[in-house]
C-alpha positions in Angstrom: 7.5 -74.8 15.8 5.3 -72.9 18.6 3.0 -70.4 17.9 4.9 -68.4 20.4 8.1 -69.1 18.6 6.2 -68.6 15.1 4.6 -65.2 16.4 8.0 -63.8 16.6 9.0 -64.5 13.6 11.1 -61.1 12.0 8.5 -61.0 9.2 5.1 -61.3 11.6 6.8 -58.5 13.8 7.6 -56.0 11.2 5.2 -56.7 8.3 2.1 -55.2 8.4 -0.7 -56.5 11.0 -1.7 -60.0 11.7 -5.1 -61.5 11.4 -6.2 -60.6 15.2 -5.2 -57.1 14.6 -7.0 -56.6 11.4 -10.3 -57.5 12.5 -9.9 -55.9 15.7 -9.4 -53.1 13.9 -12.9 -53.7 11.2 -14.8 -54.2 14.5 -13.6 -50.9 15.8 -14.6 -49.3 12.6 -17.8 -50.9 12.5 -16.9 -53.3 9.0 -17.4 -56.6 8.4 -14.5 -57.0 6.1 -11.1 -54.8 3.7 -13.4 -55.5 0.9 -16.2 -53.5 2.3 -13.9 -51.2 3.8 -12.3 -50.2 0.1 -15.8 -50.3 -0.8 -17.4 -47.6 1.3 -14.0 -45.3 1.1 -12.5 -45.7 -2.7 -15.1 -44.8 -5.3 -16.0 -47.3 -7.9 -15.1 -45.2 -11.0 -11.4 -45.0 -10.4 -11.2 -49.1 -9.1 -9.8 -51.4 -11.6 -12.3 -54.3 -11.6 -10.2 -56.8 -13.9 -7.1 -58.7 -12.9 -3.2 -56.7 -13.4 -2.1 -58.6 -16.8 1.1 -59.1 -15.6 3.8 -60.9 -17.3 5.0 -64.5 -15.4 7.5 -64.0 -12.8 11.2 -63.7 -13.6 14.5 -65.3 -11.8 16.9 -62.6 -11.4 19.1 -64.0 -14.2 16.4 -63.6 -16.8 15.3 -60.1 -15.5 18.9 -58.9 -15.9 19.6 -60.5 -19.6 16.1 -59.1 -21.0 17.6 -55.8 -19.4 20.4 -55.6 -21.0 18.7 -56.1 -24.2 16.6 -53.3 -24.1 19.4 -51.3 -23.3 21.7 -52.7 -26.3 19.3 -51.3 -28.4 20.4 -47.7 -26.6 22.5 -45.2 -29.6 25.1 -43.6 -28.6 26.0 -40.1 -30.2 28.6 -37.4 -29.6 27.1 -34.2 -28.0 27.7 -31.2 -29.6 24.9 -29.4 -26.8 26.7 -27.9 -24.3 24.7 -25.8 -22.6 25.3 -27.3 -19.3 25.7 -30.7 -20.5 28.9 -31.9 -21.1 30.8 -35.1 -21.9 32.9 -36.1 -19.2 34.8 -38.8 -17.5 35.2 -39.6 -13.9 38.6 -40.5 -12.6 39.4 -43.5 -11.1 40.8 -42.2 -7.8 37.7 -40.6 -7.3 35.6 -44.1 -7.9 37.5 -46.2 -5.9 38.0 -43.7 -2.5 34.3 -42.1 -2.6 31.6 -44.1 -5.1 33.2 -47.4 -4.5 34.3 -46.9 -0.7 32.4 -48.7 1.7 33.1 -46.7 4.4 30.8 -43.8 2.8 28.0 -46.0 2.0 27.4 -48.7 4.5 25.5 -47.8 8.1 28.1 -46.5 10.6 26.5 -48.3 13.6 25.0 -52.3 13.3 21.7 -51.1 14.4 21.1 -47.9 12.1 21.0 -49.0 8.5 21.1 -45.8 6.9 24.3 -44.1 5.5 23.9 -41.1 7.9 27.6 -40.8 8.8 28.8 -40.7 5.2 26.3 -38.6 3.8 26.9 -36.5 6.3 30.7 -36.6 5.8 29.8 -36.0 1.1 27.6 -33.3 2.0 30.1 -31.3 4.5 32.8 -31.8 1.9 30.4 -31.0 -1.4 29.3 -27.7 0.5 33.1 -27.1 1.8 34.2 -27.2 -1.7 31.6 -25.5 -3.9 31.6 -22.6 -1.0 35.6 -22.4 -2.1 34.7 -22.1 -5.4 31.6 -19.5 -5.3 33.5 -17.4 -2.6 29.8 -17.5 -0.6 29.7 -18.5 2.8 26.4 -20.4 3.0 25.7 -23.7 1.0 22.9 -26.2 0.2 23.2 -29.6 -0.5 21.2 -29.6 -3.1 18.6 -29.3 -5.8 17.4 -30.5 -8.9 19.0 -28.8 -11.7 20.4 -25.9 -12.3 17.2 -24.0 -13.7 15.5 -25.2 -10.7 18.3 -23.7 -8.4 18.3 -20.6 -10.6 14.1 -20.3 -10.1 14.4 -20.9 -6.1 17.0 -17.9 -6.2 14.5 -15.4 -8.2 11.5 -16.6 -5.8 14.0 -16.0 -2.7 15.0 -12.3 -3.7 11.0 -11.5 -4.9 10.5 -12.1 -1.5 13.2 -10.5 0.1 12.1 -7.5 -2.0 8.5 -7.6 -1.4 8.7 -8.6 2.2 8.1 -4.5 3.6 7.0 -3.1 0.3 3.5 -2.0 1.0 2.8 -0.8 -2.2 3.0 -2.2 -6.0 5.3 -5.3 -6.1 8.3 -5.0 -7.2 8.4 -7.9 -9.7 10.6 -6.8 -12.8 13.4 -9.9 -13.1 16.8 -8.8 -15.4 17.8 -12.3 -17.4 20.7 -12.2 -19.7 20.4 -13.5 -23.3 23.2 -15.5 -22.7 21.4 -18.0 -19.5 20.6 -21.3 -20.5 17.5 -21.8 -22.8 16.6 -24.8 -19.9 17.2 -22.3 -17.3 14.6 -19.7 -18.9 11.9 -22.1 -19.6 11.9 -23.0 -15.8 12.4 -19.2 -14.6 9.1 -18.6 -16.5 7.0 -21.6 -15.3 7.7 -20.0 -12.0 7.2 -16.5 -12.5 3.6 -17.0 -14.2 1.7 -17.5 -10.6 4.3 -15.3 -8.6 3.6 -12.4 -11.5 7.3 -12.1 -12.0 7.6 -10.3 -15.4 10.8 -11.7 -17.0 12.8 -9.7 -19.2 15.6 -11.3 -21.5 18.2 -9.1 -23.1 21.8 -8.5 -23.1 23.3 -7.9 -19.7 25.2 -4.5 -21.2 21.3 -3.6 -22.3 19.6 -4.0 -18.7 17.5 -1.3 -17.7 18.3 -1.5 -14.2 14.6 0.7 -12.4 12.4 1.1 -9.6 10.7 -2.0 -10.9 13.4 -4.2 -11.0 14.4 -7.0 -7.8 16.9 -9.1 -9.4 19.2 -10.1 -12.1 20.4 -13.5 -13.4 23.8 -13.9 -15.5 25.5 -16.7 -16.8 29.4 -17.0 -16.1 30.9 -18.0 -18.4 27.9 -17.5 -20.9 25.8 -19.4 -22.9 28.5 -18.9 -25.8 31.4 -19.1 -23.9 32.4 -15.8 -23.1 33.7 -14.6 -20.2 32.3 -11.8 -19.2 33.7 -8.8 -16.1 30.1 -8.2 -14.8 31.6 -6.4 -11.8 30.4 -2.6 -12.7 26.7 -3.7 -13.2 27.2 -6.0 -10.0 27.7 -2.6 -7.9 25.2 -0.9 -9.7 22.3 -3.2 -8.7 23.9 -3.5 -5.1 23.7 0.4 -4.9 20.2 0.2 -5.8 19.1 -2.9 -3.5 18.5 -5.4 -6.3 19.9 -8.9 -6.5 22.2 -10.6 -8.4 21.9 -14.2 -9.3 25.3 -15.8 -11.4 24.7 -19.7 -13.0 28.3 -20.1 -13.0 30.2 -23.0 -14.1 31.7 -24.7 -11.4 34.3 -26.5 -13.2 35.4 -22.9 -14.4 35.3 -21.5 -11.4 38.8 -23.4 -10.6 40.1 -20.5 -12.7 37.8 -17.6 -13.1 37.1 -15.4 -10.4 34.9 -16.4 -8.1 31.2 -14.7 -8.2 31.2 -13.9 -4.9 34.6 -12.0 -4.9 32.9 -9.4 -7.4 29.5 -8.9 -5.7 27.2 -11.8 -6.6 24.2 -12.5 -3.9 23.5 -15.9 -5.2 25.3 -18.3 -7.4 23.8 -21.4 -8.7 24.8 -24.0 -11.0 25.1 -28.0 -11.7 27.5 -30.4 -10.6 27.6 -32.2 -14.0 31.1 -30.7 -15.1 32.8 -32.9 -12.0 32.4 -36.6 -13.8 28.7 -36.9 -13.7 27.2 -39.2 -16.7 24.6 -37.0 -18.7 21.6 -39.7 -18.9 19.9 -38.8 -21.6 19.7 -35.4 -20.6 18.1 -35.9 -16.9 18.7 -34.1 -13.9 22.0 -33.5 -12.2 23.5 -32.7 -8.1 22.7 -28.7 -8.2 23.5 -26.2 -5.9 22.4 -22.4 -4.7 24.8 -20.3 -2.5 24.5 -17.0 -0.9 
């Protein structure tokens, strides 16, 4: 084989520069060598100076069977939770024309391998259907979870509210007692540096003031009730403040949607439409407004 021929090799084009390169490159930096390189620019204390102890190398057969026996040792239990996290099943139409479809997955030209054209495609759908269920014209596509989704709302409408206000911040944040314990723990990880004070009581005991930017309910609730929060909805929008609904979107299908009775923002989790729990990790969320 040439050098020529050798030099153009897919691998010597694409990975990384060759040995010309690299010590045209120590020359230009005044080195003699990578080792003295790393050795003037990473400090010693956080350098490993032993070998990685890594197990031998595996064939892919061997990596898969050891795999499946860690996760045989997996226990499955029935979830009695709820809270956002529900047992549910994915129907096979939906596996075979969207998951299992090629033609949203592969690259939609031979030289862009990327899966622009059918993400494109899931997110214009995703954002076509949750704004259909929310009754709010503008979508995301998407966030985290839907605590996180419920924290970027609160941080949105602080600064909405604060944006002209040249005196004392307004920073007083309405939750009900019925939002998601999850939801609350994130709502006050972000309101410590922001100095959001959050206060949780029931929605018919908010004491809606001067102080006060923005309110968060949960539709249905935490216990499952179905609440008509329409009269407090007007009240805030009277007064300026915002209203925030973690609504379920499977429910939705039914209920009314939040943005037909006043909502400003609705956020929630895509976990009700046939995604797996996980062991309780994150799930497709949403904000709309």
């Amino acid at each position: 084989m040439s050098k020529a021929l050798f030099s153009d090799q897919f691998s010597k084009r694409h990975i990384g520069p060759n040995q010309g390169e690299v010590e045209e490159m120590l020359e230009a930096i005044k080195v003699d060598s990578l080792a003295q390189l790393i050795d003037e620019t990473v400090p010693a204390r956080i350098r490993m100076t032993e070998a990685l102890n890594l197990p031998a190398a595996q064939s892919e057969f061997e990596y898969l069977s050891d795999l499946q026996e860690v996760a045989s040792k997996n226990k499955l239990f029935k979830s009695y939770l709820g809270m956002g996290y529900y047992g549910t099943i994915t129907p096979s139409v939906i596996l075979r024309n969207i998951f299992q479809n090629p033609g949203w997955y592969t690259q939609y030209t031979p030289y862009q391998a990327e899966i622009a054209q059918g993400r494109l495609e899931a997110l214009l759908n995703f954002q076509t259907m949750v704004s259909d269920l929310t009754g709010l014209p503008i979508a995301n596509a998407s966030l985290l979870d839907e605590g996180t989704a419920a924290a970027e709302a609160m941080a949105m409408f602080f600064s909405l509210k604060n944006k002209r206000n040249r005196g004392e911040a307004i920073n007083e944040f309405l939750v009900d007692e019925n939002v998601f314990p999850q939801t609350l723990s994130i709502l006050e990880t972000r309101a410590e540096p922001l100095d959001i004070v959050i206060k949780q009581v029931s929605w018919k005991s908010f004491d809606i003031n001067e102080k006060t930017f923005g309110i968060l309910l949960q539709y249905p609730a935490g216990d499952g009730a179905v609440e008509d929060y329409r009269a407090l909805v007007e009240e805030a929008a009277a007064k300026g403040i915002y209203t925030t609904v973690a609504a379920d979107l499977m429910a939705l299908a039914l209920l009314t949607p939040p943005g037909e009775w006043g909502a400003d923002a609705v956020v929630g989790n895509t976990q009700r439409f046939g995604v797996p729990m996980g062991y309780g990790g994150p799930h497709l969320s949403l904000i709309h407004i």
